[in-house]
Legacy VTK file of the C-alpha trace (Angstrom):
# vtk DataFile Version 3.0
C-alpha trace
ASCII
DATASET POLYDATA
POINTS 463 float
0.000 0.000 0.000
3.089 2.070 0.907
4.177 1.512 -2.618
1.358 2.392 -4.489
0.966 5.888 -2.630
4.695 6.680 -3.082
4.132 5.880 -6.920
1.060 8.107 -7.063
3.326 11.299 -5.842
6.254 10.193 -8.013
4.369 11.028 -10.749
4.000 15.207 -10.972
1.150 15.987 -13.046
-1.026 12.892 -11.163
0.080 14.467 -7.918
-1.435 17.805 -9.070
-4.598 16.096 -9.969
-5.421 14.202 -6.706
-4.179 17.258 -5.005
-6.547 19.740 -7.148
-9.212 16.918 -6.546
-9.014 17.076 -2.805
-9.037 20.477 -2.473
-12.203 21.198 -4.486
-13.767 18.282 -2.363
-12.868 19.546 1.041
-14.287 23.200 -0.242
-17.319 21.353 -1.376
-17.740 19.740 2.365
-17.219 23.237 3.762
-20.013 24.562 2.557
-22.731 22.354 4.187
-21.201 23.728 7.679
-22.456 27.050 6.588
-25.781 27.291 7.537
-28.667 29.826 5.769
-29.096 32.971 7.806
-32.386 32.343 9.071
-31.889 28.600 10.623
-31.678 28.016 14.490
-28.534 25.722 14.249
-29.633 23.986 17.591
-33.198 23.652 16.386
-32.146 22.386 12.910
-30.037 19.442 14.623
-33.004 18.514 17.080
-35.598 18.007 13.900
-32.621 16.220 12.033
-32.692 13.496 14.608
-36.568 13.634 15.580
-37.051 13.174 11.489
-34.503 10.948 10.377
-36.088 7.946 11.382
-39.460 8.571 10.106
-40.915 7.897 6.285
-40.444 11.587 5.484
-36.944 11.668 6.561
-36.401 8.218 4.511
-37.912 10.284 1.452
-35.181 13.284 2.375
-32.575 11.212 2.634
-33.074 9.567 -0.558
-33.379 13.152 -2.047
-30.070 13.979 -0.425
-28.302 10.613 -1.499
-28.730 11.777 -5.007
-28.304 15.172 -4.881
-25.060 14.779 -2.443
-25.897 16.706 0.195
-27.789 15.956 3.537
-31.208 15.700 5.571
-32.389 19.380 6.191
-31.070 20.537 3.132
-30.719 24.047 5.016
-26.990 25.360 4.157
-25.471 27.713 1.209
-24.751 23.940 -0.449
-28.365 22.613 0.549
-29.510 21.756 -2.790
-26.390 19.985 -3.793
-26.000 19.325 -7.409
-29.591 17.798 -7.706
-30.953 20.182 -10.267
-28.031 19.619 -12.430
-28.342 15.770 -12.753
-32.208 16.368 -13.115
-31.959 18.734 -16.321
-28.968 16.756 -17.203
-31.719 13.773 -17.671
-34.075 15.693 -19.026
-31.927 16.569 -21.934
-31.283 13.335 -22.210
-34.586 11.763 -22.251
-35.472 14.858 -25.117
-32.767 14.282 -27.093
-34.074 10.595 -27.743
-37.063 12.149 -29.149
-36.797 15.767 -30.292
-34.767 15.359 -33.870
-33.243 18.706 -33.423
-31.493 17.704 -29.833
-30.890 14.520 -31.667
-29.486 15.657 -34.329
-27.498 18.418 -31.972
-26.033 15.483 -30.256
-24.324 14.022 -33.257
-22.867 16.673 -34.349
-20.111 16.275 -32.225
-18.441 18.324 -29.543
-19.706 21.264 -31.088
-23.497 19.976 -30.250
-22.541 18.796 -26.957
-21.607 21.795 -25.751
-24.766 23.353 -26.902
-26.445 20.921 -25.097
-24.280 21.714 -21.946
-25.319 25.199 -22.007
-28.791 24.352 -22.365
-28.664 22.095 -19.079
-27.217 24.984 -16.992
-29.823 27.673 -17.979
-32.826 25.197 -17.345
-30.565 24.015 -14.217
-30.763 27.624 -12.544
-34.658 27.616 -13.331
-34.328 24.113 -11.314
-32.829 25.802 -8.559
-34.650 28.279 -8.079
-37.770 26.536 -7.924
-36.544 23.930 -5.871
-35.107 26.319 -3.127
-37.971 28.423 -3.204
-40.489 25.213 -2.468
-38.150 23.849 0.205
-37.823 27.949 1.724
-41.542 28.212 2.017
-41.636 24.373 3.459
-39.458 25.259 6.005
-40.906 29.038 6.949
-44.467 27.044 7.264
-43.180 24.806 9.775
-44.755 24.529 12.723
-41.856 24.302 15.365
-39.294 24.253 12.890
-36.291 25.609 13.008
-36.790 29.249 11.312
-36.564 32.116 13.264
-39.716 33.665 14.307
-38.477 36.786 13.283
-37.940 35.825 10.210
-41.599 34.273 9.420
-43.704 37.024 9.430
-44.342 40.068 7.524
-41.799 41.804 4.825
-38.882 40.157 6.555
-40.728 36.382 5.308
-40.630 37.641 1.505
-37.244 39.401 1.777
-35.193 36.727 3.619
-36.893 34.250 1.816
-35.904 35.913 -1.447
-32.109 35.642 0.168
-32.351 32.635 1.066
-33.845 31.140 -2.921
-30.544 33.081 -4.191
-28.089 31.881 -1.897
-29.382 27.613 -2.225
-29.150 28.891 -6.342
-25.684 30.306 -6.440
-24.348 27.959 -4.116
-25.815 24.996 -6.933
-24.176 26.850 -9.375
-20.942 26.781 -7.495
-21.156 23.333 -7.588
-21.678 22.925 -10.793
-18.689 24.896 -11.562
-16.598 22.736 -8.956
-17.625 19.678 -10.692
-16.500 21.183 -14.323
-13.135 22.079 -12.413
-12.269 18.680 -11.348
-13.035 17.515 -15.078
-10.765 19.762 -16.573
-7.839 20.248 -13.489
-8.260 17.313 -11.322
-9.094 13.566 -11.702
-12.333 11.470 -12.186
-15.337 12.401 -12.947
-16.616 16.174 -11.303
-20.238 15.401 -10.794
-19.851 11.497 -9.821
-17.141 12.441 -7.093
-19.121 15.335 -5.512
-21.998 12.751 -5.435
-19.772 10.309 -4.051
-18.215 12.728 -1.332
-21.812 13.291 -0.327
-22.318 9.571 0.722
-19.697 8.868 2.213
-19.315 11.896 4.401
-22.408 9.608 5.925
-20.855 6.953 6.905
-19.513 8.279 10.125
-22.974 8.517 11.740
-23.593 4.894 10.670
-20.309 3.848 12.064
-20.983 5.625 15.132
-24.492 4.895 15.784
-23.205 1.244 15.085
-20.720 0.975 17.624
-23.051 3.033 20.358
-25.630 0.082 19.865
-23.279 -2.861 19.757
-23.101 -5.523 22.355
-21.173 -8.852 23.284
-24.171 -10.714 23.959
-25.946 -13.175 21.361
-29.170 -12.491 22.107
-29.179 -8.534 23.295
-31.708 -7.645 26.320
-32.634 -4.146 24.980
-34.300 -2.950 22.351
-32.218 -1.676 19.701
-28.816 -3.490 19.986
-27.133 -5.195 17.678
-25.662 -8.726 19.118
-22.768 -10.482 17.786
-24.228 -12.323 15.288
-26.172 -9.803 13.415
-22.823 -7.754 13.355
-21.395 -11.237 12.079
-24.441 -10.738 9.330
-23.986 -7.393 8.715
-19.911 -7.304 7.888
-20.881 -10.377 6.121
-23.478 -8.899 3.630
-21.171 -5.899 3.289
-18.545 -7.424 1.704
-20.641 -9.832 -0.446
-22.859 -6.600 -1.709
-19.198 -4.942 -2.929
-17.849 -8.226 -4.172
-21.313 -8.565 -6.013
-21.880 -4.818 -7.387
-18.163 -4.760 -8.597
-18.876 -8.483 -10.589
-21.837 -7.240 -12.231
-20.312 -3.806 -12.906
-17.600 -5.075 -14.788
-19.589 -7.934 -16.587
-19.778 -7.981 -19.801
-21.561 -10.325 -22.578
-18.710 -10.576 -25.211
-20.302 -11.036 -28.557
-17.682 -12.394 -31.146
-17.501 -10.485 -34.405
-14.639 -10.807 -37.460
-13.377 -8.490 -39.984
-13.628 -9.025 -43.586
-10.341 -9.690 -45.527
-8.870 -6.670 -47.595
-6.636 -8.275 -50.550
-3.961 -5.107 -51.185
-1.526 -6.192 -54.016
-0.036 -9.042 -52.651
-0.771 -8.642 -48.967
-4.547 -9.842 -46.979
-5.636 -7.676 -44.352
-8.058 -8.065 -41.719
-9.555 -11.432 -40.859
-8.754 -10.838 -37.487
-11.514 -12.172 -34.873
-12.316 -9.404 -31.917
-15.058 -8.819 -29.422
-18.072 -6.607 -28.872
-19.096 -6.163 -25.161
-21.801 -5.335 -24.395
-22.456 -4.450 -20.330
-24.739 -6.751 -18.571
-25.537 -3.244 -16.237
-26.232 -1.218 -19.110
-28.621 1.622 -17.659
-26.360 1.996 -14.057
-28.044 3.362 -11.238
-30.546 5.438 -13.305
-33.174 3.456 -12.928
-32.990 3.092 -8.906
-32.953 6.885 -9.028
-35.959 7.222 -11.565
-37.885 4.453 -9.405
-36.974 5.990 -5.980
-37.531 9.265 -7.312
-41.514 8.279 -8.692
-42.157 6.553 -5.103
-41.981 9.828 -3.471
-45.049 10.921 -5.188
-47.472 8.270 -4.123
-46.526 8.555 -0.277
-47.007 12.164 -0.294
-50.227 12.200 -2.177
-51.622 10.152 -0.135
-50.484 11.293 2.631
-51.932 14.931 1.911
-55.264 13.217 0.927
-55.570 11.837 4.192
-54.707 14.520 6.230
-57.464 16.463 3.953
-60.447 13.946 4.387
-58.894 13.382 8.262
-62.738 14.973 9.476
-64.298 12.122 7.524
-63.083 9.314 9.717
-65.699 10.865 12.606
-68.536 10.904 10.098
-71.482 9.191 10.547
-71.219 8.347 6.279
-69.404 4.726 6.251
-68.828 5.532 2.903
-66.891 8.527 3.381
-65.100 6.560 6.366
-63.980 3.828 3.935
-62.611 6.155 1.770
-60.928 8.021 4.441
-59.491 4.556 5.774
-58.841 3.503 2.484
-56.191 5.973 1.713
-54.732 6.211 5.007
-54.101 2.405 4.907
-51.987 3.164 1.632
-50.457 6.090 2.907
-48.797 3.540 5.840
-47.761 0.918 3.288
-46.169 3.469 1.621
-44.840 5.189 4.917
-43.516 1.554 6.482
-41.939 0.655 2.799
-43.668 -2.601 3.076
-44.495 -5.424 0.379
-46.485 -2.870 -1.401
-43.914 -0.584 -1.923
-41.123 -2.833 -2.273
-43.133 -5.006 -5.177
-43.823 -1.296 -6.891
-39.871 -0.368 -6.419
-38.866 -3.611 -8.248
-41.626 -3.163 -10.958
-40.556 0.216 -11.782
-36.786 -0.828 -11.977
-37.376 -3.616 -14.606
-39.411 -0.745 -16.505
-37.014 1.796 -16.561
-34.183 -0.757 -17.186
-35.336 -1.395 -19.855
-36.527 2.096 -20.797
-33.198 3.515 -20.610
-31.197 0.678 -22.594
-33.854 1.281 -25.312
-32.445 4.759 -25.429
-29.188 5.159 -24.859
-28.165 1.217 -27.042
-29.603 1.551 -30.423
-28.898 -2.323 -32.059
-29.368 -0.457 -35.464
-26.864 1.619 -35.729
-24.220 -0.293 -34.184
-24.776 -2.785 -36.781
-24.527 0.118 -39.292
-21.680 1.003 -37.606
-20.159 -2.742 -37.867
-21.347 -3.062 -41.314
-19.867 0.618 -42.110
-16.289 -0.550 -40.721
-16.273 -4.126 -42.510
-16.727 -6.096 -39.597
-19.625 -9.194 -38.876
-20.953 -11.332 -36.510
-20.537 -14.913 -37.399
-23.135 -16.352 -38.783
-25.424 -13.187 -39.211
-25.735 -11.202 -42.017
-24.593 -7.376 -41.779
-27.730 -5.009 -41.473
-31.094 -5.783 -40.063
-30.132 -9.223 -38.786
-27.290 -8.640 -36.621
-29.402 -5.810 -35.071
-32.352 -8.590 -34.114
-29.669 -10.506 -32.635
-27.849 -7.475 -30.873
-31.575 -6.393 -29.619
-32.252 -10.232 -28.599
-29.243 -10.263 -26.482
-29.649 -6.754 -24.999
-33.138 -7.982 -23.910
-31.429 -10.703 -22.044
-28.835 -9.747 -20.391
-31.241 -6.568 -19.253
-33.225 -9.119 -17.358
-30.287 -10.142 -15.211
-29.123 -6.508 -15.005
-32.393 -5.650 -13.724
-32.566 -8.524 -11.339
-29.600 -7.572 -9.711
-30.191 -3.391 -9.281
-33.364 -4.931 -7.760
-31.712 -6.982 -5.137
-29.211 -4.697 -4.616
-32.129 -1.616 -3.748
-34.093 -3.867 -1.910
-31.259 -4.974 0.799
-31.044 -2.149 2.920
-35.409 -2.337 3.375
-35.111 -6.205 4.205
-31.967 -5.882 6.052
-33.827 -3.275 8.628
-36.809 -4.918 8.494
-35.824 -8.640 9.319
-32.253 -7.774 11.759
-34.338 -4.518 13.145
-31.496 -2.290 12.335
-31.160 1.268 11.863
-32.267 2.345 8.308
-29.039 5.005 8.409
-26.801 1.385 9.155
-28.284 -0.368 6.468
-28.416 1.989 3.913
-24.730 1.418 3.288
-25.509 -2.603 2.664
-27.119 -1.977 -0.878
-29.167 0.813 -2.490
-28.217 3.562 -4.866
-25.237 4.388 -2.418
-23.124 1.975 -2.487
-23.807 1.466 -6.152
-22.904 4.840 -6.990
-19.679 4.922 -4.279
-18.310 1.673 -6.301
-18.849 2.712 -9.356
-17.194 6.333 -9.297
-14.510 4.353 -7.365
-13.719 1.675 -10.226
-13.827 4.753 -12.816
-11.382 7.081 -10.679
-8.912 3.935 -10.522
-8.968 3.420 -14.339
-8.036 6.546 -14.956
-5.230 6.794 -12.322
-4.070 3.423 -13.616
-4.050 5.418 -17.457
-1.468 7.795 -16.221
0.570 5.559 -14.419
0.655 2.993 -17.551
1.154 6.072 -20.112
4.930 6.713 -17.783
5.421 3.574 -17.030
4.485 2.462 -13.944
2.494 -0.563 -12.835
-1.238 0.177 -13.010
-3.170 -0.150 -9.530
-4.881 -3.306 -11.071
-2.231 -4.705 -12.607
-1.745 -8.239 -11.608
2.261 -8.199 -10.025
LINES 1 464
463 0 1 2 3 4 5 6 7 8 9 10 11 12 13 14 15 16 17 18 19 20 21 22 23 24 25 26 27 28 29 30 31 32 33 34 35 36 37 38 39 40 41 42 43 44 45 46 47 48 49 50 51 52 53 54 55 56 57 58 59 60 61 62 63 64 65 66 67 68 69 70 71 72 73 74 75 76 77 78 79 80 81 82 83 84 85 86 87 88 89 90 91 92 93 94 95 96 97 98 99 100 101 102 103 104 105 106 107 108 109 110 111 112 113 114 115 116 117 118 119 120 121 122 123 124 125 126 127 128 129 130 131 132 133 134 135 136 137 138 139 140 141 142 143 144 145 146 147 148 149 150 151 152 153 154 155 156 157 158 159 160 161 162 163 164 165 166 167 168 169 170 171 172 173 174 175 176 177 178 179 180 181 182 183 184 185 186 187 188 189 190 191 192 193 194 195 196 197 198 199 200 201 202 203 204 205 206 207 208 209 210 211 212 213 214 215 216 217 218 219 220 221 222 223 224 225 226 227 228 229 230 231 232 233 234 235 236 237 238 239 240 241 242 243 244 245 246 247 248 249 250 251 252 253 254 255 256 257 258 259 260 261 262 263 264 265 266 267 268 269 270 271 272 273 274 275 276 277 278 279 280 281 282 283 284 285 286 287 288 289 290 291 292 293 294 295 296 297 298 299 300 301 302 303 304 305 306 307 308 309 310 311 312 313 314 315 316 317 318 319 320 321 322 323 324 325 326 327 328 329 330 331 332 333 334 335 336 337 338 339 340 341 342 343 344 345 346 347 348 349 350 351 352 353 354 355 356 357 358 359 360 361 362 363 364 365 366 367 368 369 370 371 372 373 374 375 376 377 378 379 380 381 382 383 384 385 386 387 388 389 390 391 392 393 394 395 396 397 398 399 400 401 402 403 404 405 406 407 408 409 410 411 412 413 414 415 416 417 418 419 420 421 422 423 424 425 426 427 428 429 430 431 432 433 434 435 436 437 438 439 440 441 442 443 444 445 446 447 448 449 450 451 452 453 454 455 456 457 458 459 460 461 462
């Protein structure tokens, strides 16, 4: 390990980048310290805690996952990059069926950086809607942790209005951090803030871990962990890593051969190669699109019921069933039960295999093959070999889909059946630890790319 750090530094330009990376990440964690000017820091921290454990603080905290930033969402950093990487998907979604964005897109870098500029300007509307919903949320709140003086009168509108530009610019900074450590640092801007986010979590797990730990096998109080569901839970750990990193790199290697070239007296080509195709072709985008369409259902309902809460005392049993009705799916939704869970893997199979439909087009990579003289054995070029690409896209999309379900679905069972903090078993599956490995295995290919371009053994080099 020594070794590999002392080759890192040896290398000056790699050393700038990491360095350069790490100081636009700890500037990045600064800013959630730095609280708007209208929170009651002491308040703020006692409805963190009274919330976190709830359904609505579940819902937050999946918010904050993606968004990298935290439950409370109340500093100059609150929003995170969230709007970003939801007009970033926007575009993307459009571009699959507006021709002009389409055809924008393959024009080149030219058309991507149209596109860029796009996302930023519809990003800042993002913002600013987003901060000003969450602003009024939390100036509403009864007992929150707002100043009074701040809630009433001019002073609501004008802080308020401070408050909607400060969450906005601070997004923006973000956004500009991100583009900084693409162009200065190392790795991926965006995916690393993202990642920072996480992980800057996993002290409170840790901690609220080893507060509730005990020697005992079967613990006497409510809310320790024994030794044998820490036994479980170190266990599951490492299989979840071993298990995201297997599928992550798998691939479906479809064989293909290029046509021989005779050039005076020479044959070229003939040589046999490999497509791969990636058996986790959509990534964590559809956890985030499912988790993200879950929130609506639990707070519809939940503001239905509150609304019809007078009916439950009515002498109309009709009305009453109603009223019962919805607040009986407002809990399944609240408790993340079988109902939501069967809904959560239902709308990850959909969107797996709405997103490979968009962004793996069978057509024109067989156009492409076709265009560069290469086949697939035993399939003509053209509309065949996209059937069979589509066929085995389909396929391998099941399993893909199969496992981002298992993988979402661990830290719900995991609390559920073990009776373990939510916070503790987030970090056993979900879009977390999905999105921590994956901007991990990405950071250390590149890092292994400048080390092989001078010379040096590659981090994953076999010695």
């Amino acid at each position: 390990m020594q070794k590999l750090i002392t080759i890192l530094f040896k290398v000056p330009e790699l050393q700038r980048k990491i360095l350069m990376t790490a100081m636009f990440l700890a500037i990045y964690r600064i800013g959630f310290y730095i609280p708007l000017p209208i929170i009651d820091q002491s308040a703020l921290e006692s409805w963190q805690k009274m919330i976190s454990q709830g359904a609505t603080g579940k819902v937050l905290g999946t918010v904050a996952m993606f968004g990298g930033t935290q439950i409370g969402m109340s500093t100059i950093f609150g929003l995170g990059i969230m709007p970003y990487i939801s007009a970033s998907i926007i575009f993307q979604l459009l571009a699959s069926v507006v021709p002009s964005l389409e055809a924008m897109m393959k024009e080149g870098e030219s058309g991507r950086k149209k596109i860029n500029e796009y996302t930023r300007y519809a990003a800042v509307f993002l913002c600013l809607f987003q901060s000003a919903m969450w602003v009024n949320y939390i100036m509403t709140l009864e007992n929150g942790f707002v100043y009074t003086a701040y809630r009433t009168g001019w002073n609501s509108f004008w802080w308020g209005t401070v408050c909607v530009l400060v969450m906005t610019a601070g997004t923006i900074f973000l956004m500009w951090i991100g583009e900084q450590i693409d162009e200065y640092g190392i790795g991926n801007g965006i995916s690393l803030l993202i990642m920072a986010g996480i992980l800057a979590r996993m002290p409170n797990a840790l901690i609220d871990l080893y507060n509730n730990s005990t020697t005992e096998l079967n613990p006497s109080r409510e809310g320790q962990y024994g030794i044998i569901t820490i036994v479980v839970l170190v266990a599951l750990f490492v299989a979840v890593i071993v298990g995201v990193i297997a599928i992550t790199e798998s691939q479906r290697r479809i064989p293909t051969q290029s046509a021989k070239h005779v050039r005076g007296r020479r044959v070229y080509g003939g040589t046999r190669q490999y497509l791969p195709l990636k058996v986790n072709q959509a990534g964590v985008m559809p956890i985030i699109f499912a988790s993200s369409l879950l929130m609506f259902p639990y707070f519809l309902l939940s503001s239905i019921r509150n609304s019809t809460r007078t009916w439950l005392n009515s002498d109309n049993a009709w009305l009453s069933g109603i009223a019962n009705l919805f607040g009986e799916a407002s809990d399944a939704f609240q408790k993340q039960g079988y109902a939501y869970t069967l809904c959560y893997i239902a709308l990850i199979y959909f969107f797996c295999y709405f997103w490979t439909a968009i962004t793996f087009n069978p057509k024109d990579m067989a156009e492409n093959l076709k265009d560069y003289g290469s086949f697939i054995p035993g399939y003509r070029p053209g509309r065949r070999t996209a059937d069979y690409l589509e066929k085995v896209m389909l396929r391998i999309t099941y399993v893909g889909a199969a496992f981002l379900s298992l993988v979402a679905v661990i830290p719900s069972v995991v609390s559920g059946l073990l009776s373990v903090n939510y916070t503790v078993a987030s970090f056993l599956g979900g879009t977390g630890l999905l999105i921590v490995i994956s901007v991990c295995l990405d950071l250390v290919q590149k890092i292994d790319s400048h080390l092989i371009m001078r010379n040096y053994t590659g981090l994953m080099s076999k010695r």
